[in-house]
Structures are given as C-alpha cells and as structure tokens.
N, C-alpha and C positions, 0 to 999 in steps of 0.2 A: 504494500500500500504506500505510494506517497506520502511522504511530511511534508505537515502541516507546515506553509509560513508564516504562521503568525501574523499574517495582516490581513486588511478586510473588515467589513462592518460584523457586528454579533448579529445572529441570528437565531430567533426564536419561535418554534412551533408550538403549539398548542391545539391538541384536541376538543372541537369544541360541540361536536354532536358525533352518536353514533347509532344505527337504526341496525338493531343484529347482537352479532356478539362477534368481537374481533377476534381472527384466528391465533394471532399475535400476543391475545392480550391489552390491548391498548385500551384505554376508560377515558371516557368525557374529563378533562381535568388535564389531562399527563400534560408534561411540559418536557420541553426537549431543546436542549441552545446546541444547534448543528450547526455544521459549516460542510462546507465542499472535499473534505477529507476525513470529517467524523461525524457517523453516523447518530452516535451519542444513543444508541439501544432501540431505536427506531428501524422496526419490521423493513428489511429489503424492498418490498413490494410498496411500501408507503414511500421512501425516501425514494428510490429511483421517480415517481410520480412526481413529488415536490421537486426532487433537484432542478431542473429549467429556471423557476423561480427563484430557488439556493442561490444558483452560481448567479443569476441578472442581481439580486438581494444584497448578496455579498459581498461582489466587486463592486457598487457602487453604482449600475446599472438602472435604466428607468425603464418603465411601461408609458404609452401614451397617455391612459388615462393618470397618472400620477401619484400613486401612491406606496407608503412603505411598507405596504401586506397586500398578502394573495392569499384567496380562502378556496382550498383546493379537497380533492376528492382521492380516499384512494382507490385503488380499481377493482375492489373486490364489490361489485353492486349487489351483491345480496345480505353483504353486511356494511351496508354505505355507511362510514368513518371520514369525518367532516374536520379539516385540521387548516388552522388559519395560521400563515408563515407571514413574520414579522419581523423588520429590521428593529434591536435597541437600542433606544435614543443615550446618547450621553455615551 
C-alpha cells in the first residue's frame, strides 16, 4: 500500500441512514476520518464508492455546485447505507 503524505484536507465520513442491515456492520452514527490511503475500517465496497469524492475532497478539489460534502450511497441497494463525506474545517 502507498504512504501516506501527510498532506491534504481531513476528511470525514459519517453514516447517516441505513435501510437493511449492513453486511459490514456499519450503524447510523459510525464516523470515519479517511483519506486517499486509509481506509480507516470502512467496508471495501463503501470506500471504493466514496473514493471519486475522497480524492476531488482531499486535494482540495471543487464540484460545480460548490460544496465541502457529498452525500453518497453504497452499492449494496438492498441494504441502502447512506454516508455523507465531509471536508474538516480548521
């Protein structure tokens, strides 16, 4: 795996709905500060989804519409896990 360099904005996920039961384990609540080389205990299958947003989040990158989170899905639709990715401030 790659090491980390240490720079880049923090980035923070949080689970914020779940409709099922996550195969992973994952609960409405969990919290998760990722970046582009660690996972931070966050289900394969969740984090390859989010990454796109990770790495635009991380390096400092923008969306047209402008903002520092993206409330994304992970791909398993029969247990739809609802996790909103956040740059933190400061």
């Amino acid at each position: 795996m790659a090491k980390d360099p240490g720079f880049g904005k923090r980035i923070r996920a949080e689970v914020v709905s779940l409709k099922g039961q996550c195969n992973a384990g994952h609960k409405v609540g969990d919290q998760f500060e990722v970046n582009c080389y660690n996972t931070a205990g966050m289900c394969g299958f969740l984090y390859h989804a989010i990454f796109p947003a990770l790495n635009v989040m991380q390096f400092e990158g923008s969306y047209p519409w402008g903002t520092d989170e993206a409330v994304l899905n992970c791909p398993d639709s029969y247990n739809l896990l609802t996790i909103k990715v956040q740059r933190v401030k400061g």
